[in-house]
C-alpha positions as CSV (number, residue, x, y, z in Angstrom):
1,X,2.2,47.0,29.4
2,X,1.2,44.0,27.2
3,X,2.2,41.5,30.1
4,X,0.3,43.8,32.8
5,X,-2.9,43.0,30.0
6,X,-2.0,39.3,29.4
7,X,-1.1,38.4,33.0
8,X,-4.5,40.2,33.9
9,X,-6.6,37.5,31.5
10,X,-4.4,34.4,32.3
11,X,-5.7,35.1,36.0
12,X,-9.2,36.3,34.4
13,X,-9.0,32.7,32.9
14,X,-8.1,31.1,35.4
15,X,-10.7,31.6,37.8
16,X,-13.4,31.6,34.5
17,X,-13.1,28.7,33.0
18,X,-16.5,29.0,31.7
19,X,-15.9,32.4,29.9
20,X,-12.6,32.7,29.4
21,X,-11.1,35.6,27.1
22,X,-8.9,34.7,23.4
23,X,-6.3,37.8,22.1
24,X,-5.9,38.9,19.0
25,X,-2.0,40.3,18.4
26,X,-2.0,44.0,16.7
27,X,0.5,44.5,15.2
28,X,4.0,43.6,13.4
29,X,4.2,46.1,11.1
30,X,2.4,49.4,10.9
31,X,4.0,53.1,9.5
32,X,1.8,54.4,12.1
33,X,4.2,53.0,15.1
34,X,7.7,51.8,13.6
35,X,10.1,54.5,15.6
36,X,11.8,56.1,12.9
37,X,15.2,55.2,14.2
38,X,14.1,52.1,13.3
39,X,14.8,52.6,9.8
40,X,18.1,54.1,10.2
41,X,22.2,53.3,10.4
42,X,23.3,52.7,14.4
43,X,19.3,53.0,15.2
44,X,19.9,57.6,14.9
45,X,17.6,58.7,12.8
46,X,20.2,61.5,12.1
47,X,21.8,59.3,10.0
48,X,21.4,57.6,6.3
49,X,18.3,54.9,5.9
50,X,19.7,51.3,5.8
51,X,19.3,49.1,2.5
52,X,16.4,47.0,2.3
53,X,18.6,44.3,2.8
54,X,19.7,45.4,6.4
55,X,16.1,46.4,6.9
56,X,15.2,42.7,6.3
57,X,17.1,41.3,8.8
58,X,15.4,43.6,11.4
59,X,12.3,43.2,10.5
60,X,12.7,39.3,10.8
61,X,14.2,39.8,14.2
62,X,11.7,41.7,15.5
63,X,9.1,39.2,14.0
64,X,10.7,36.5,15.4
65,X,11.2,38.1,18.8
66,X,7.6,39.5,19.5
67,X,5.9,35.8,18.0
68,X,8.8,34.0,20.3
69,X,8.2,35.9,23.6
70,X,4.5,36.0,23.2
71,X,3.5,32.9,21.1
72,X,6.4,30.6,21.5
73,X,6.7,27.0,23.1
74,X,7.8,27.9,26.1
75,X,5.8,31.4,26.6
76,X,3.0,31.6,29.3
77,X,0.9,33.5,26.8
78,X,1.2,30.9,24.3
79,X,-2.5,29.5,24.4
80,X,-4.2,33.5,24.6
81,X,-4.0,34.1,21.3
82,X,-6.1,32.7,18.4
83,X,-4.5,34.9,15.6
84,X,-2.2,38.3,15.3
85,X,-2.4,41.4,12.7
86,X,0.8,41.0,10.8
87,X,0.3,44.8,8.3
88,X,-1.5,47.1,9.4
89,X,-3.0,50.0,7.4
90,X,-0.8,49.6,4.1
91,X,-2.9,51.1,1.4
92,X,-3.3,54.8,0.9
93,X,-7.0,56.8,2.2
94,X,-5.7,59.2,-0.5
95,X,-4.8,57.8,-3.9
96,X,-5.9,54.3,-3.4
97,X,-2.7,52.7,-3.7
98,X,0.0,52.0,-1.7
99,X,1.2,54.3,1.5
100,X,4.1,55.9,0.7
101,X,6.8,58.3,2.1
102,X,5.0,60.8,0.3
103,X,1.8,60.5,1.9
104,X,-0.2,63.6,2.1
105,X,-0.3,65.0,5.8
106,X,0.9,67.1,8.5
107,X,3.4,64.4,9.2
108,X,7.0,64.6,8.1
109,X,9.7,61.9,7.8
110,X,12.2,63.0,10.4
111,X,9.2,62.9,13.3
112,X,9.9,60.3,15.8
113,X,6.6,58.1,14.0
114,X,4.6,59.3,11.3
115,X,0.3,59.6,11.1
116,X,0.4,59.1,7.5
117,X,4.0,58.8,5.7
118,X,5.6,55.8,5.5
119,X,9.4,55.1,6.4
120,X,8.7,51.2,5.4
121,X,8.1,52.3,1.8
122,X,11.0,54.7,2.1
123,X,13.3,51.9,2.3
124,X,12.0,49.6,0.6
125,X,9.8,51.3,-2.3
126,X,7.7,48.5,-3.0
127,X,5.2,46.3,-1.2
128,X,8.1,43.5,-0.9
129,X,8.2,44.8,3.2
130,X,4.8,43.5,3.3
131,X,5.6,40.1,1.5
132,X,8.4,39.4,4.1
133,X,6.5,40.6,7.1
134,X,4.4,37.8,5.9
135,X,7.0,35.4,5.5
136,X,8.7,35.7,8.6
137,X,5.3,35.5,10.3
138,X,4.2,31.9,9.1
139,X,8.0,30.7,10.1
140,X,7.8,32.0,13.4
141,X,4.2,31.7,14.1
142,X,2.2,28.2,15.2
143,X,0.5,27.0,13.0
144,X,-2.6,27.2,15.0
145,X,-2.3,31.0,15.3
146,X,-4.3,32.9,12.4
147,X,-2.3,35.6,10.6
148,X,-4.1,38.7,9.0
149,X,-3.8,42.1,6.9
150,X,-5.5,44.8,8.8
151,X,-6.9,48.0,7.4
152,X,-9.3,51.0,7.7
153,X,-11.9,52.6,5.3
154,X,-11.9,49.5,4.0
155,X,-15.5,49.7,1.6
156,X,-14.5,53.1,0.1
157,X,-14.4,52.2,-3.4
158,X,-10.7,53.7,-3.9
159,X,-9.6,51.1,-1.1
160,X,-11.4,47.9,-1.7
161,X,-9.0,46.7,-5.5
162,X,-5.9,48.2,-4.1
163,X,-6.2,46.0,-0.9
164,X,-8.1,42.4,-2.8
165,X,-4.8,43.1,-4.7
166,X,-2.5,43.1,-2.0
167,X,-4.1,40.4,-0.2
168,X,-3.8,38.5,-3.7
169,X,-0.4,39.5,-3.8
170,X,0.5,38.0,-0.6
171,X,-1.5,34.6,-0.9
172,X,0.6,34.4,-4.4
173,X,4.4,34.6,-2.8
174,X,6.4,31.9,-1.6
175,X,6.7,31.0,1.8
176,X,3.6,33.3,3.3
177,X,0.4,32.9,4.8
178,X,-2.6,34.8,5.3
179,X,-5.5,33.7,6.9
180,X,-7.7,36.5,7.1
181,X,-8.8,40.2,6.7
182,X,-9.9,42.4,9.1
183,X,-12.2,45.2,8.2
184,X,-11.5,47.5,10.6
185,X,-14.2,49.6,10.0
186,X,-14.6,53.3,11.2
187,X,-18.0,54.0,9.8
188,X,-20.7,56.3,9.9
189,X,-24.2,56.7,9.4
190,X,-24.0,58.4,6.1
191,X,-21.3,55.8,4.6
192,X,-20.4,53.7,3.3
193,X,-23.6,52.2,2.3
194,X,-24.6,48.9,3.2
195,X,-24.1,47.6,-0.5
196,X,-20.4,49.1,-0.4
197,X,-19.9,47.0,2.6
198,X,-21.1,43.7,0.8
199,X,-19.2,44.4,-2.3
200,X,-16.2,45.0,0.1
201,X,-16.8,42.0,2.2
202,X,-17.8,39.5,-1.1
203,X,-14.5,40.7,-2.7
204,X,-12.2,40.1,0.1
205,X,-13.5,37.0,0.6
């Protein structure tokens, strides 16, 4: 489906050179839509989680597959995209620190993907997933192509320190880059108010 979308705005492009359409990538690593068997020996989620270590090295393949095939030298889609959400949705709506497998929700660890919990933290039981998505993205990534933490609810006080930490966190390690944050928003008439979003955005920045 993403090359039915892409092919659609290289031709879009093509014939409009005059208004022609950028992409923004979403997204390398999200609890929301890692298939559990992801996480697992021999890819069954019937069996044991694999070490972090193991998880690693899938996590850098699948980084380095999805930049390659869609941001690589020789891809088609190479000049579409101006940057790419790398994390997605990290920090918890409920305790204000980071998503766990504990997560409060309907969701349980055994579904096929999770609304809430998170498998990543399962495995890893620290933010260092996060780190290496991170990592792997500014070795596999052009230069030219922004990288970003993504994240919802982001001016609800309980939210904004956890994530300025995290995005701290990630400036701070060795071989990363971040370029950005998106604030993905979801907001209502009755909040947050429009001096939470300042604080939100001033801190951040």
């Amino acid at each position: 489906r993403a090359e039915q979308i892409l092919d659609y705005i290289l031709e879009w492009n093509a014939n409009n050179p005059e208004d022609t359409i950028s992409v923004r990538g979403h997204v390398l690593v999200w609890h929301s839509q890692t298939p559990e068997w992801f996480f697992h020996q021999e890819y069954d989620k019937t069996k044991d989680y694999v070490s972090k270590e193991e998880m690693d090295k899938r996590l850098e393949w699948y980084i380095q597959t999805v930049l390659t095939h869609f941001t690589g030298e020789d891809s088609k889609y190479k000049d579409l995209f101006y940057g790419w959400d790398v994390v997605n949705e990290a920090v918890s709506d409920s305790t204000g620190t980071s998503r766990s497998d504990t997560e409060s929700g309907s969701d349980s660890l055994t579904d096929d993907t999770h609304g809430s919990k998170s498998s990543w933290w399962k495995v890893y039981q620290s933010n260092e997933f996060i780190i290496n998505a991170f990592r792997y993205a500014n070795k596999y990534a052009p230069e030219t192509l922004e990288l970003y933490y993504n994240d919802y609810n982001d001016s609800t006080p309980t939210k904004v320190g956890p994530i300025a930490e995290l995005l701290k966190v990630v400036k701070e390690a060795e071989g990363t880059r971040i370029d950005g944050m998106g604030m993905q928003a979801h907001y209502h008439l009755d909040s947050p108010t429009v001096e939470q979003f300042e604080e939100a955005a001033r801190t951040y920045a």
